[in-house]
Backbone as JSON, one array per atom type, in Angstrom:
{
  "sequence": "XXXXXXXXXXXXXXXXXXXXXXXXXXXXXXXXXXXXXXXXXXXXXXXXXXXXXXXXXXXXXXXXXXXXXXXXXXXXXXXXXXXX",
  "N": [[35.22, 6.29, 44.82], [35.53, 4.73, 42.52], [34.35, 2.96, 41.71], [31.65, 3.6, 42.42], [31.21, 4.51, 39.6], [31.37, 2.24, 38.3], [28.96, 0.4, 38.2], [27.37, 2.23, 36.51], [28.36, 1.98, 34.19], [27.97, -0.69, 33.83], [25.67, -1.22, 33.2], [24.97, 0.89, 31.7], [26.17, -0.54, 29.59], [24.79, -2.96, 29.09], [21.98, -2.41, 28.62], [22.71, -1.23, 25.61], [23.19, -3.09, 24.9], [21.3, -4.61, 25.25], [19.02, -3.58, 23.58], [20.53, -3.27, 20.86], [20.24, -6.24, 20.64], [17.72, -6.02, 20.1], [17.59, -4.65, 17.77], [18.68, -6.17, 15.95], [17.63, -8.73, 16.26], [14.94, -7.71, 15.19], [15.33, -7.66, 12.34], [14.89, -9.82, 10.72], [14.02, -11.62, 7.72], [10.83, -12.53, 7.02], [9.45, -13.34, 4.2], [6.81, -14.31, 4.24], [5.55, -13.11, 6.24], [4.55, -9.78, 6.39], [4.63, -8.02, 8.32], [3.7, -5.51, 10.28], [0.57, -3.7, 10.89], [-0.95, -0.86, 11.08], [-2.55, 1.1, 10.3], [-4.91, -0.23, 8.61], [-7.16, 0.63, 6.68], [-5.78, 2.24, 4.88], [-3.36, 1.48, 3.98], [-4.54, -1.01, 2.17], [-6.74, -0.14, 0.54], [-10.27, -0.36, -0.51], [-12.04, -1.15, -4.06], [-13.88, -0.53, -6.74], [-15.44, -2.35, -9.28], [-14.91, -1.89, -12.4], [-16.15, -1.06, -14.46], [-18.95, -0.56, -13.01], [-21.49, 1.1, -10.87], [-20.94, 3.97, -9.5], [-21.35, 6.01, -6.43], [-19.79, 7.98, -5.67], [-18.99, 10.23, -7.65], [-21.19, 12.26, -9.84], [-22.25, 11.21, -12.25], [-22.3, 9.06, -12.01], [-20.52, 7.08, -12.95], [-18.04, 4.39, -12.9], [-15.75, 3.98, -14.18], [-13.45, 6.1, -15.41], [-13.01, 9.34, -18.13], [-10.34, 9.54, -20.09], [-8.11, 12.14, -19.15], [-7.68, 15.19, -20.74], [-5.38, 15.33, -23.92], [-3.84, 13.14, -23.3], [-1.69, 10.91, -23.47], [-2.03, 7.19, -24.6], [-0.39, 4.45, -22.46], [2.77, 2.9, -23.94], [2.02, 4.1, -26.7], [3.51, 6.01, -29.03], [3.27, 8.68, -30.31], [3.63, 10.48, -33.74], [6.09, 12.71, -34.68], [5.41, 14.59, -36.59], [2.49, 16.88, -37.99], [0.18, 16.16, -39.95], [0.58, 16.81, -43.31], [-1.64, 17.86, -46.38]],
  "CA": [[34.6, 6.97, 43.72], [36.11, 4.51, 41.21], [33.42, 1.69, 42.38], [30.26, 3.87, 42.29], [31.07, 4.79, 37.89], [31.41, 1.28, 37.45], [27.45, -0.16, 37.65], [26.83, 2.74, 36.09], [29.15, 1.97, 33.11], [27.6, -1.55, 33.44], [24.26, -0.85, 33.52], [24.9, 1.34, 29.97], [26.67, -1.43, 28.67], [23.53, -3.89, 28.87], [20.89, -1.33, 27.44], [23.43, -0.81, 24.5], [23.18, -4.65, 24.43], [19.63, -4.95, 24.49], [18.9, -2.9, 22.45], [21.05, -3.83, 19.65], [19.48, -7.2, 20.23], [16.29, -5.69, 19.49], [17.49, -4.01, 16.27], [19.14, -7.15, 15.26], [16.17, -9.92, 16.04], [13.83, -7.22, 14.16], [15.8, -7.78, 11.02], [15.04, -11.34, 10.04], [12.88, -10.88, 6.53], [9.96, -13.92, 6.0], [8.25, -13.28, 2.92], [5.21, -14.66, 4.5], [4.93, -12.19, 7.19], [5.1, -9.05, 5.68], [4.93, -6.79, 9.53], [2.69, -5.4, 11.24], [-0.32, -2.81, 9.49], [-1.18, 0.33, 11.62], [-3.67, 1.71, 9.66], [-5.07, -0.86, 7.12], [-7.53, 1.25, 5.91], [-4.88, 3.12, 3.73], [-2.87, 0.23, 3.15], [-5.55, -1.79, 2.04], [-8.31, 0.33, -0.13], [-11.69, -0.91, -1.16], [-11.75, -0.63, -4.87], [-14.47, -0.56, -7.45], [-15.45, -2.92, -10.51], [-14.59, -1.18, -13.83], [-18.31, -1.11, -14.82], [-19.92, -0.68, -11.69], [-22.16, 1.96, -10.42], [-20.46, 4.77, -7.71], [-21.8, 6.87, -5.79], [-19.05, 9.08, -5.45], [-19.15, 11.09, -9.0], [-22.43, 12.73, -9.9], [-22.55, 10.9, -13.06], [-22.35, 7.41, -11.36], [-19.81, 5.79, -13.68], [-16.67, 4.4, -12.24], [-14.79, 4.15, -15.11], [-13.31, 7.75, -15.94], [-12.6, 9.36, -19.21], [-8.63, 10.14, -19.64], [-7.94, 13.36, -19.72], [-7.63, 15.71, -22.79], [-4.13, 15.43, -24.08], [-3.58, 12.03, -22.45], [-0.88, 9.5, -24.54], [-1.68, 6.13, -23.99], [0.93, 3.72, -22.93], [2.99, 1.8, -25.25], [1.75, 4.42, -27.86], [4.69, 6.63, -29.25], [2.87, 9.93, -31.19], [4.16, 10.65, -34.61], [5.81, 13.97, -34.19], [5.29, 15.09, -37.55], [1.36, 17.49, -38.53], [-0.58, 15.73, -41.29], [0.01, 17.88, -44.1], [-2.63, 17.33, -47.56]],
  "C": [[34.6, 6.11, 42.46], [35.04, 3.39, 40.82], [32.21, 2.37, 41.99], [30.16, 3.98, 40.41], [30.67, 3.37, 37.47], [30.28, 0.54, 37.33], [27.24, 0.78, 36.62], [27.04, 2.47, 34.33], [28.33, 0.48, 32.36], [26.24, -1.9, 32.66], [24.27, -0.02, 31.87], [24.96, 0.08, 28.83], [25.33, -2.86, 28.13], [22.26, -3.44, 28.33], [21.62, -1.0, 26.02], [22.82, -2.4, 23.67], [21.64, -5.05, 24.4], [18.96, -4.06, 23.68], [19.25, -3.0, 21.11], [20.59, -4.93, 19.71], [18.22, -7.11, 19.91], [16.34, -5.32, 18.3], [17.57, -5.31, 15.63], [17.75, -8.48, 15.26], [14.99, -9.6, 15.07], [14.17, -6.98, 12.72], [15.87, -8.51, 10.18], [13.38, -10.92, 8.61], [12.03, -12.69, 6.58], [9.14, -13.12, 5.18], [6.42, -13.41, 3.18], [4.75, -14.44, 5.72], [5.59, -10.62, 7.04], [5.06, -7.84, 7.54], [3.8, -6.77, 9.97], [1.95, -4.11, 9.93], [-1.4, -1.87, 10.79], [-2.71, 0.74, 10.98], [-4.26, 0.81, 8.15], [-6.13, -0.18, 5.94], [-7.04, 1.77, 4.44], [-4.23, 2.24, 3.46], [-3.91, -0.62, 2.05], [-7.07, -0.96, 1.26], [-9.38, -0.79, -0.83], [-11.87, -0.64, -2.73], [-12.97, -1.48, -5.66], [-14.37, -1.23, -8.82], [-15.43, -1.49, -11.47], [-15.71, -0.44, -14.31], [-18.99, -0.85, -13.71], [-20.28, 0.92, -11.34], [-21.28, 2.54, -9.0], [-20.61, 5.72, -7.85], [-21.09, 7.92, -5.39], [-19.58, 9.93, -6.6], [-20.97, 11.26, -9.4], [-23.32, 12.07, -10.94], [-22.84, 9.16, -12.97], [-21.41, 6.62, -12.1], [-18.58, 5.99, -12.67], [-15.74, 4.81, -13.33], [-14.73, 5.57, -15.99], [-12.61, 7.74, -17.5], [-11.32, 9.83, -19.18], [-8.86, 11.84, -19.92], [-7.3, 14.22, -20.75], [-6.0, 15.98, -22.8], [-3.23, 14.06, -23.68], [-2.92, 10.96, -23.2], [-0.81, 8.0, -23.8], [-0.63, 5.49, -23.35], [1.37, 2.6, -23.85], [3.01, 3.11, -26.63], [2.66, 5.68, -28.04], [3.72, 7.43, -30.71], [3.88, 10.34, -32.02], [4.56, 11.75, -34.42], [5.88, 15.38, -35.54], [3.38, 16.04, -37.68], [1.77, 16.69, -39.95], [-0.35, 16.91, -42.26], [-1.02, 16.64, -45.55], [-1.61, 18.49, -48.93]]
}
């Protein structure tokens, strides 16, 4: 009985081990291979000049107006009303 556990034990022990050599080989970082890219679509959008005519919006401009209430950045609003 003591004979048949022991491939079995072995046989774990080498899937533990390849395996962890799979985690471990897939952990080396180059800069100048950033992985792999599944869906580049969404990684990767197509993106419109500033100025340029699109066909999405009804009005055709790309470039949108901010919306009302909208604090630049950088720009720090006085938080005082103008009085006269």
């Amino acid at each position: 009985m003591h004979h048949k556990k022991y491939p079995c034990q072995v046989f774990n022990l080498l899937i533990l081990f390849v395996a962890g050599m799979m985690i471990l080989s897939s952990c080396k970082k180059n800069p100048n291979h950033p992985g792999y890219v599944y869906l580049p679509d969404m990684d990767v959008s197509r993106a419109y000049e500033t100025y340029s005519e699109n066909p999405v919006f009804e009005d055709g401009k790309t470039l949108r107006e901010p919306v009302e209430g909208t604090i630049p950045r950088g720009h720090t609003p006085y938080p005082y009303v103008k009085d006269d």
